[in-house]
C-alpha positions in Angstrom: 32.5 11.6 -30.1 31.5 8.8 -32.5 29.4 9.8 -35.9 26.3 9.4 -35.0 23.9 8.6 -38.4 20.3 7.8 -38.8 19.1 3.9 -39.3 19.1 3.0 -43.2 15.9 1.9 -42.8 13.1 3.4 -41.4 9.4 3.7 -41.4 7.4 5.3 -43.7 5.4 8.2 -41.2 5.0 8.5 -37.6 2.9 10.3 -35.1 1.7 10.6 -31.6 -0.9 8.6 -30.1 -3.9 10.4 -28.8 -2.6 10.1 -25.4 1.0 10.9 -26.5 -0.3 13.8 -28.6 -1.9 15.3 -25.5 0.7 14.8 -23.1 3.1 16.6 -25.5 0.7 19.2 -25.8 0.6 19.9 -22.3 4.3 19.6 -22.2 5.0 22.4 -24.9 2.1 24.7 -23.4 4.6 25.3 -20.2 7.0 27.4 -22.4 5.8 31.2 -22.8 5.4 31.9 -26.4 8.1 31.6 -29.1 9.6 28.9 -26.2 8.3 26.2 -27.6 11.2 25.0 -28.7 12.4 24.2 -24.9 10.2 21.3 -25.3 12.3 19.4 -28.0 14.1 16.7 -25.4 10.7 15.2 -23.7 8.7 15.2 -26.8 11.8 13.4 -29.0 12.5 11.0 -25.7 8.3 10.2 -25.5 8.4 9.8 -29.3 11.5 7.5 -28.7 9.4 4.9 -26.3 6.6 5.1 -28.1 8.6 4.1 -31.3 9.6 0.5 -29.6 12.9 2.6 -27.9 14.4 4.0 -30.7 13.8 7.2 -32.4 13.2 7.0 -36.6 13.6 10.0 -38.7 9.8 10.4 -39.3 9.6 11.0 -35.7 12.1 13.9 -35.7 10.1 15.6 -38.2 6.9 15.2 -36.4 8.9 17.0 -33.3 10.2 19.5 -35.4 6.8 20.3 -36.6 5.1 20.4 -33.7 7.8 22.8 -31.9 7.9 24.8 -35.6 11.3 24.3 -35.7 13.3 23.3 -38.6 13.8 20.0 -39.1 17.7 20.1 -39.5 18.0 21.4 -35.8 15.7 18.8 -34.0 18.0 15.9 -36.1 21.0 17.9 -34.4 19.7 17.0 -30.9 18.8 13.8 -31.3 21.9 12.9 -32.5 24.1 14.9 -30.4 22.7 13.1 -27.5 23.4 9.4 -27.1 19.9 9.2 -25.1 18.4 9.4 -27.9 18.9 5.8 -30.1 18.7 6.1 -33.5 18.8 2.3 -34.6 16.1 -0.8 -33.8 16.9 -2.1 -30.5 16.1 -5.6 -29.4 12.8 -6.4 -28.2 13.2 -8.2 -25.3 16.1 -6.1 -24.0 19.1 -3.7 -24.7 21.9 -4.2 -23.2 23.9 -0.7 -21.8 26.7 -1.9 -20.7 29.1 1.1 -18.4 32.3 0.9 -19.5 33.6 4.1 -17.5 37.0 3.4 -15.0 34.7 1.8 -11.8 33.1 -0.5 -14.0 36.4 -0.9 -16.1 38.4 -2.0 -13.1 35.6 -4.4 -11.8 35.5 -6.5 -15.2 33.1 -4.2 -17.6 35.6 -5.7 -20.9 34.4 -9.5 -20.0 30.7 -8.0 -19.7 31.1 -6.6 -23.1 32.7 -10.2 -24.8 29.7 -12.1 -22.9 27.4 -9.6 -25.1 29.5 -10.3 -28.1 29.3 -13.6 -27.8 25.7 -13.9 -27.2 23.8 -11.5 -28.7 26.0 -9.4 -31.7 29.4 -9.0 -32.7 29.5 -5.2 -33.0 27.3 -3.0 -30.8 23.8 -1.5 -32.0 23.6 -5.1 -34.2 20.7 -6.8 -33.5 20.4 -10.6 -32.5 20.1 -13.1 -35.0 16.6 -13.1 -33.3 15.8 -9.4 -33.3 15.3 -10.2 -29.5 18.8 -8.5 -27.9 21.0 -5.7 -28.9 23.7 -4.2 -27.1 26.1 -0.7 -27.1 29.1 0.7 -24.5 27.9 3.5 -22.4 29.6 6.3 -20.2 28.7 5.9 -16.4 25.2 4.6 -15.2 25.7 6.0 -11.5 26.4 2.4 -10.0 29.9 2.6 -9.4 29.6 1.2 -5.8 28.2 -2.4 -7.3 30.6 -2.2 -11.0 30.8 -3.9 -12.8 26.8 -2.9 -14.2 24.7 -3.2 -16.7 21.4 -1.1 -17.9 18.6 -2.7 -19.6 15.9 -0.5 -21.0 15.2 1.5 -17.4 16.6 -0.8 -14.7 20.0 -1.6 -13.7 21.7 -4.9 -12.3 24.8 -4.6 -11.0 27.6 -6.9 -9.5 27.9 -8.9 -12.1 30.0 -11.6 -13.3 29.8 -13.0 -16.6 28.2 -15.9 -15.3 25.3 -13.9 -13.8 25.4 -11.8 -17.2 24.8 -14.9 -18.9 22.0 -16.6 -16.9 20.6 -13.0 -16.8 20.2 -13.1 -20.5 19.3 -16.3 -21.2 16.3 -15.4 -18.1 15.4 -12.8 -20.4 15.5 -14.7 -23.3 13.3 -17.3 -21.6 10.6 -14.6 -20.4 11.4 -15.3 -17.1 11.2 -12.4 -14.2 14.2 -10.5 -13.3 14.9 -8.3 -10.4 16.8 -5.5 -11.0 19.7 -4.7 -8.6 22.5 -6.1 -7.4 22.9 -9.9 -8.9 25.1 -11.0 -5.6 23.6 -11.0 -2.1 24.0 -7.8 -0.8 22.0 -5.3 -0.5 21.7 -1.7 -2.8 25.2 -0.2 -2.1 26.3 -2.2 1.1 29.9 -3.1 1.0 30.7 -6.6 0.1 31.4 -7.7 3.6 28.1 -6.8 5.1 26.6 -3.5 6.1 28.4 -1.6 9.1 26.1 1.1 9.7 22.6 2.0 10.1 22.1 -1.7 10.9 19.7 -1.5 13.1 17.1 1.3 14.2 15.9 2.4 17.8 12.3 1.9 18.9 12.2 5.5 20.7 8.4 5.4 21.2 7.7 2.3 22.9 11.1 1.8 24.7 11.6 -1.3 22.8 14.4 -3.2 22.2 15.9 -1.8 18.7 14.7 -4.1 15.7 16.5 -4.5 12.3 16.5 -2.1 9.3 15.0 -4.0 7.0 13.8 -2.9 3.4 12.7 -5.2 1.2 13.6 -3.7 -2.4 12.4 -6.5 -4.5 10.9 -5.5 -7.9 10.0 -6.5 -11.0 11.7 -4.9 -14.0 10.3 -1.9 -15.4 9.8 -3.1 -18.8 7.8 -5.4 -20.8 9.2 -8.8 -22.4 7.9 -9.6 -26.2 8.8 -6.9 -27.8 5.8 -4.9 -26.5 6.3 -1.3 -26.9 7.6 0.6 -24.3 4.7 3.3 -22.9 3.3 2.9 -25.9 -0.1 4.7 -24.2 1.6 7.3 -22.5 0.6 6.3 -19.1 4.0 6.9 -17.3 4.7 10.1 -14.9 5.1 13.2 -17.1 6.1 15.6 -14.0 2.4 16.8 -13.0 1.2 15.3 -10.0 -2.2 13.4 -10.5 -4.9 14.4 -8.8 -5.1 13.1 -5.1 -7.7 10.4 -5.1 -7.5 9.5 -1.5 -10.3 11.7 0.8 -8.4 13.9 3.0 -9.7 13.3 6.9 -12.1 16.2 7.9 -10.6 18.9 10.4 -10.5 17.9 13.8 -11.4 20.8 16.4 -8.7 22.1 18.5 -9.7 20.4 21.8 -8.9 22.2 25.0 -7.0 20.1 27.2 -7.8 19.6 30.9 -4.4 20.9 32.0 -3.1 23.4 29.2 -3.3 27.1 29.6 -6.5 28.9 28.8 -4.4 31.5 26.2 -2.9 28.6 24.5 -5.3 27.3 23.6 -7.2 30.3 22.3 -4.2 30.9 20.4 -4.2 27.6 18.6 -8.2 28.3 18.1 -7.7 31.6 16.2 -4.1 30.0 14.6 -2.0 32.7 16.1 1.8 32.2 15.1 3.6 31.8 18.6 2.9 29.4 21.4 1.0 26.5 19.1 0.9 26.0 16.1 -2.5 24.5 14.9 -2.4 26.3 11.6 -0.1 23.8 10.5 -1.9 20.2 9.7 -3.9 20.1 13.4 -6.5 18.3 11.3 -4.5 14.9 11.7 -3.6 12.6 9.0 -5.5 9.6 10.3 -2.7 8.9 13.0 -4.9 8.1 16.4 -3.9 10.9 19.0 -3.9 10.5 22.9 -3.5 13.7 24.8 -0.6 12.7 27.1 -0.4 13.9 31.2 -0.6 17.5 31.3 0.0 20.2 34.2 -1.2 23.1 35.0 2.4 24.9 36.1 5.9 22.7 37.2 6.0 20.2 40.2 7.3 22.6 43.0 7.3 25.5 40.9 10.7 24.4 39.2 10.4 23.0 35.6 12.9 20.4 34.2 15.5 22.3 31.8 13.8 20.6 28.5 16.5 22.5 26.7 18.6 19.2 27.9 16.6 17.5 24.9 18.4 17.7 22.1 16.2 19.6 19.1 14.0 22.2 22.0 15.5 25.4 22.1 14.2 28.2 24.3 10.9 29.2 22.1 10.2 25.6 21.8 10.5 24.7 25.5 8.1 27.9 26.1 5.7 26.2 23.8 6.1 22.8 25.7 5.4 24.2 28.7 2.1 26.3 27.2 1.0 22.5 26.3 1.3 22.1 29.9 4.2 20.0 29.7 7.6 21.2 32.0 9.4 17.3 33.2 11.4 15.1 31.6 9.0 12.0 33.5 6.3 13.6 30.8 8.2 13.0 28.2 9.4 9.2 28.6 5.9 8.4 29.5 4.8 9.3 26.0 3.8 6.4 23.6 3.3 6.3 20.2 -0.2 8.1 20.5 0.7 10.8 23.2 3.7 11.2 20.3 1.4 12.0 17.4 -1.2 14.6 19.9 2.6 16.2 21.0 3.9 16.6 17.2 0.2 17.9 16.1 1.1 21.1 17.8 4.3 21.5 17.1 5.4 23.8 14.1 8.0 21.0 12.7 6.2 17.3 12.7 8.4 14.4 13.1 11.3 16.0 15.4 10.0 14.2 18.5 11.1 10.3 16.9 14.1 11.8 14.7 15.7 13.8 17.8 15.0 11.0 20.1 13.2 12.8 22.8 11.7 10.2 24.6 14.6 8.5 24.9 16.6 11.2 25.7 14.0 12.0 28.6 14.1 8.5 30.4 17.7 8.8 30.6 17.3 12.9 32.3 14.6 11.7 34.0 16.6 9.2 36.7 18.9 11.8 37.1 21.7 10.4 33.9 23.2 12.9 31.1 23.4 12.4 27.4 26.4 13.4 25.0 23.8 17.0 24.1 22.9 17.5 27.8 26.9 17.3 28.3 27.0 19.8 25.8 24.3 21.9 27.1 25.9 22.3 30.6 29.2 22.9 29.2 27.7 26.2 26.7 28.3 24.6 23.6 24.7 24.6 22.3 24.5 28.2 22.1 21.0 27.5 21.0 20.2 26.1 24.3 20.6 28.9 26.5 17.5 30.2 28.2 
């Protein structure tokens, strides 16, 4: 490992900020007593982005005081771990460039003479500006799009030295970014275009199937012009923030026309079995339309819903308490019926990943499926009444 020494130069004091100061109080109060020293790594990292991205000696005293630990151990974490930067960086970025064997292969070594050529002949040197800086790093996680780059908390990847360049000189310019890959593909695709999950099945309105689309855009997570990084402290610091939204009130369990006295009474009282309507019956602001419901099977002889792929013999039993025993019930759902169905059912959201509907239409006009195969063949153990 490389000697790792403290700046030459470095500021007189340092302390929290009022909001920074209460956040690391919060932070050390979650170790029991004579712990406190668990906190060491957040409270030197927050000190590090409040300090413009690097961490000054001052600021390891002020840790160390704060944790009551002596001084020389808090200076032996921060500079054991190369998180912690113990030199100015650049303001407007610092360039992290991965130099581990992906990376390596791809092209990292012409990344790193584009940063030596541009912004500082040796790494940790500031530009002649103050602006850029730049060091080697071990792997950054991106190995799919090397050869990659990390600057301050975002990552932009396939890059050539080219789009290194015009990268920097953007930068340099105070011109947006988007972080990502610098080529036209998309995340972790491979190069030649996606081959899988390229397209998404509309299995509540028996639609066509429409493209997977996500539009990842963003803006980088940090501020040009030398501002301080989270210099208030107003980042995420691992406790959720109060919910702000109103949650819907309760809705009443609603007997349905066609649905068993007792199971409904059940739901009423929340009795584990049949329906569940202890879990989440109060909706979530989805609108709910109570499908066609029977009072016993056409003929006396229900469909085997077991055939579905995902209903096993307790959840076919609670089905059928809902009043529902045909596979014709289940295609006709729509994206309403679908969100009354998955209310009372203990595990939300199986319905549209298992494909029922789908899966039902096909049963329905007397087809099979690759799980009702399996099902009449006694390979879905769970399946068998």
């Amino acid at each position: 490992m490389a000697v790792r020494r403290l700046h030459p130069e470095q500021p007189e004091s340092f302390a929290f900020t009022p909001a920074n100061r209460a956040w690391a109080e919060k932070v050390i109060a979650r170790y029991p007593e004579g712990r406190q020293a668990s906190a060491v790594i957040p409270l030197l990292w927050r000190a590090q982005e409040q300090h413009e991205g690097w961490l000054p000696e001052p600021a390891i005293r002020h840790v160390a005081d704060m944790l009551s630990m002596p001084h020389i151990r808090v200076l032996e974490v921060a500079t054991f771990y190369t998180m912690f930067q113990l030199a100015p960086l650049g303001k407007k970025a610092h360039v992290q460039v991965c130099g581990t064997t992906p990376c390596q292969l791809r092209g990292a070594e012409d990344l790193v003479r584009v940063c030596k050529a541009k912004i500082a002949a040796h790494a940790h040197e500031l530009s002649e500006d103050g602006d850029f800086s730049w060091e080697e790093v071990e792997c950054l996680g991106a190995c799919v799009n090397a050869p990659m780059v990390q600057i301050f908390k975002d990552t932009y990847e396939d890059l050539t030295p080219e789009s290194l360049e015009a990268l920097l000189d953007d930068i340099a310019a105070g011109r947006e970014v988007t972080p990502g890959p610098q080529t036209d593909r998309r995340f972790a695709m491979p190069e030649g275009g996606a081959t899988s999950l390229t397209e998404i099945a509309d299995t509540t309105t028996g639609g066509d199937p429409v493209p997977h689309v996500v539009d990842g855009a963003e803006a980088a997570s940090h501020v040009f012009a030398g501002e301080a990084i989270n210099a208030g402290g107003q980042d995420f610091d691992g406790v959720p923030a109060p919910q702000t939204t109103a949650k819907a009130a309760p809705k009443p369990v609603e007997k349905a026309k066609d649905v068993k006295p007792e199971a409904v009474e059940a739901a009423a009282a929340g009795a584990p079995g049949s329906v569940q309507s202890s879990l989440d019956l109060e909706g979530e602001g989805a609108p709910e339309s109570e499908p066609d419901l029977l009072k016993g099977p056409r003929g006396g002889k229900p469909d085997d819903l077991k055939q579905l792929k995902g209903v096993g013999p307790k959840l076919e039993g609670v089905l059928n308490d809902l009043g529902i025993y045909h596979f014709d019930q289940v295609a006709a759902w729509g994206p309403e019926e679908v969100a009354w169905v998955d209310a009372r059912l203990k595990f939300k959201g199986r319905i549209e990943r298992d494909g029922w509907i789908e899966q039902a239409r096909i049963l329905a006009e007397g087809g099979e499926t690759e799980f009702s195969q399996r099902v009449a063949d006694g390979d879905v153990p769970s399946s068998k009444a």
